[in-house]
N, C-alpha and C positions, 0 to 999 in steps of 0.2 A: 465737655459734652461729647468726645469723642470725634472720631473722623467723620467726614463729607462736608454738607454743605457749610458756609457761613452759618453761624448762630444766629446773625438778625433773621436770615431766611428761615428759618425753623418754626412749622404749623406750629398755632397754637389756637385755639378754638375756630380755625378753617382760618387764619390767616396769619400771613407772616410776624412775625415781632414787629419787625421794624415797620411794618404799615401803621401799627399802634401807635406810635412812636409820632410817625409823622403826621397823623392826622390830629396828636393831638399839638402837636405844633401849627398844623395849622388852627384848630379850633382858639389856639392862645393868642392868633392874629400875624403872624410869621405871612409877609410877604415875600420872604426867600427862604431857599433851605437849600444848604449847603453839606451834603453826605460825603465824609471823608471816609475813603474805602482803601482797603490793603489788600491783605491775601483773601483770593476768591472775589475780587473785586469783578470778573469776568460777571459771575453768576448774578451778585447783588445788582450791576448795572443793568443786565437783559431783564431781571424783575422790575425793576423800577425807574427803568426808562421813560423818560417824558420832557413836557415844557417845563411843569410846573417844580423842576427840581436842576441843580446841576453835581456834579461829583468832582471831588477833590484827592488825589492819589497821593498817600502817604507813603512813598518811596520803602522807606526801612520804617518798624514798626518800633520807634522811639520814644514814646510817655504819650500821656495826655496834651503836654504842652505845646510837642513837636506835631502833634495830630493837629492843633487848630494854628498853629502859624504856615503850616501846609499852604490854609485860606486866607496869609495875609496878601497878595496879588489881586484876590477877589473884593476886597473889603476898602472902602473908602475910613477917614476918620472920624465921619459924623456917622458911621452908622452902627443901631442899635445892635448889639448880639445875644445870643443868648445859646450857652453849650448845654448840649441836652444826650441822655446814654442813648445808645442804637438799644439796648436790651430790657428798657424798664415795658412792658406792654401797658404795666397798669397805671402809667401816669396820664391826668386829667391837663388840658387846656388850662381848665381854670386855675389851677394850682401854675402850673410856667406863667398865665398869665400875672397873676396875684406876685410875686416874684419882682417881674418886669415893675408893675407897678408900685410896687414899694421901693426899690430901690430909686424909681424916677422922684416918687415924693419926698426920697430921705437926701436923695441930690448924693446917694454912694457912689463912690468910682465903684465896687464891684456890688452885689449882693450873691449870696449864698444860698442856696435851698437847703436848710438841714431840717433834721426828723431828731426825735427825741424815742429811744427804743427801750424796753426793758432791756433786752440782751445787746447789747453795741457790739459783741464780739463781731473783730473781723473789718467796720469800721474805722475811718481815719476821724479824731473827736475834734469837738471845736470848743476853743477853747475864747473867753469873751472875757475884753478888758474893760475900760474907760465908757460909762452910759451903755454898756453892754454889746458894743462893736466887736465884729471879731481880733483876736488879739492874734492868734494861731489856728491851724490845722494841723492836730500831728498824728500820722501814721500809727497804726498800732505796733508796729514794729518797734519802731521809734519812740513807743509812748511809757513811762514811769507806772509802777503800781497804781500809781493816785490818778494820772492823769487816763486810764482805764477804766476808771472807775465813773469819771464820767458820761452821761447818757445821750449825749446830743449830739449828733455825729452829721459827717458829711456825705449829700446822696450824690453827688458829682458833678449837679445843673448850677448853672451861673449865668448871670446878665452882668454886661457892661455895656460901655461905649469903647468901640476897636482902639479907638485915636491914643486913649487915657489908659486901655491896657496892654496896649501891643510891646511900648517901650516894654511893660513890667518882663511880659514874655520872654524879650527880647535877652532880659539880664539871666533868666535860669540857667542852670547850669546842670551838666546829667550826674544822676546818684550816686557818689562812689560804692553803692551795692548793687542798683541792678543797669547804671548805665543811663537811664530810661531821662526822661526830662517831666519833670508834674505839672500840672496845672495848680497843686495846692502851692509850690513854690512860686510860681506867678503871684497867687494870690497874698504870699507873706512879702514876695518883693514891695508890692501894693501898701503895706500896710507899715511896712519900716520904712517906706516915702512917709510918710504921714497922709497917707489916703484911708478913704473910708471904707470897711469893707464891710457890710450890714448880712447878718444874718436872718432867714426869714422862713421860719417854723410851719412844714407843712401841717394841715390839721390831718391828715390818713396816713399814719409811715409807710402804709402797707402799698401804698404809692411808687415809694421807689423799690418795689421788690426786684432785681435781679433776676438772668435765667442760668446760672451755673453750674447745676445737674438738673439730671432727668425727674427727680423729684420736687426740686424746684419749678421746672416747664410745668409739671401735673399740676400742682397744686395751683399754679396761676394761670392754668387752662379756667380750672373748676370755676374761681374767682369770675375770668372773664365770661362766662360762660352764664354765672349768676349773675350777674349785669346785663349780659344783654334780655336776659330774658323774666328780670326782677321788676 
């Protein structure tokens, strides 16, 4: 997206991304929210300063995985989680809730939000074993002709219980290509325990849309823009 501000901070139909974000966290029932912040942490904190939130400083910007154990100090073992992107605007409540809930009835150590896309490019796929449980996530980097060709990919939101995945966390290891630490290896540590990791098919892909260029931001201006006023 270029130089200046944070990306969550970035207008999009008169408000920031990441306000989308958290409201729909709240509307999913989130009585905490927990925003881990890095570079330009300055700016996102004077925007969204308040009670009803705290911030978590991720030192060195090291994976996904390294971003949520930042908040294991924060986080008891009986409580619920749920990791959700700063960038998606268009994601509903009811969708993170729906999530939450299915994994509580299926009794998963983790569950997964995936989407099913015509075009997956670009996506990490998921791939379903045993009653249809996730079996892997693999990176498209990482991924085989065949396993490309798969359509059901990962939008990057999860619910657990901290207690049941913090070990999992605990064991990743960072990529010998970018360093970094995943959260999708969290989730395969998970599942080579013989944990359960449930996947749980949004019904709108257009849900987890991303804001990654300036044609992306337009286009899920327009969106937002048509909802509010649809």
């Amino acid at each position: 997206m270029g130089p200046g501000a944070p990306k969550v901070l970035l207008p999009v139909a008169g408000r920031p991304i990441l306000d989308y974000v958290i409201a729909a966290t709240r509307a999913a029932g989130a009585s905490r929210l927990l925003v881990v912040v890095g570079a330009g942490r300055q700016d996102v904190e004077a925007r969204f300063a308040g009670a009803t939130r705290e911030f978590v400083v991720q030192p060195e910007q090291r994976g996904t995985a390294d971003a949520v154990l930042c908040c294991r100090d924060r986080l008891a073992p009986d409580e619920e989680c749920v990791v959700v992107c700063g960038d998606v605007p268009l994601m509903s409540g009811r969708t993170i809730r729906r999530m939450v809930n299915e994994r509580r009835t299926d009794a998963a150590d983790v569950a997964v939000l995936t989407a099913v896309l015509d075009d997956p490019r670009g996506y990490g796929r998921i791939l379903r074993g045993q009653g249809g449980l996730i079996e892997a996530i693999v990176e498209e980097r990482d991924a085989s002709a065949e396993i490309r060709r798969v359509r059901e990919v990962n939008s990057g939101f999860y619910a657990f219980e901290w207690g049941r995945f913090r070990p999992a966390l605990e064991r990743v290891r960072p990529s010998p290509v970018s360093g970094e630490l995943y959260l999708t290896d969290a989730v395969r540590e998970v599942q080579t325990e013989g944990g359960r990791v449930l996947a749980v098919v949004m019904d709108d892909p257009l849900e987890m849309s991303g804001v990654n260029t300036p044609e992306q931001l337009a286009a899920i201006e327009t969106r937002l823009t048509r909802r509010a006023t649809g």
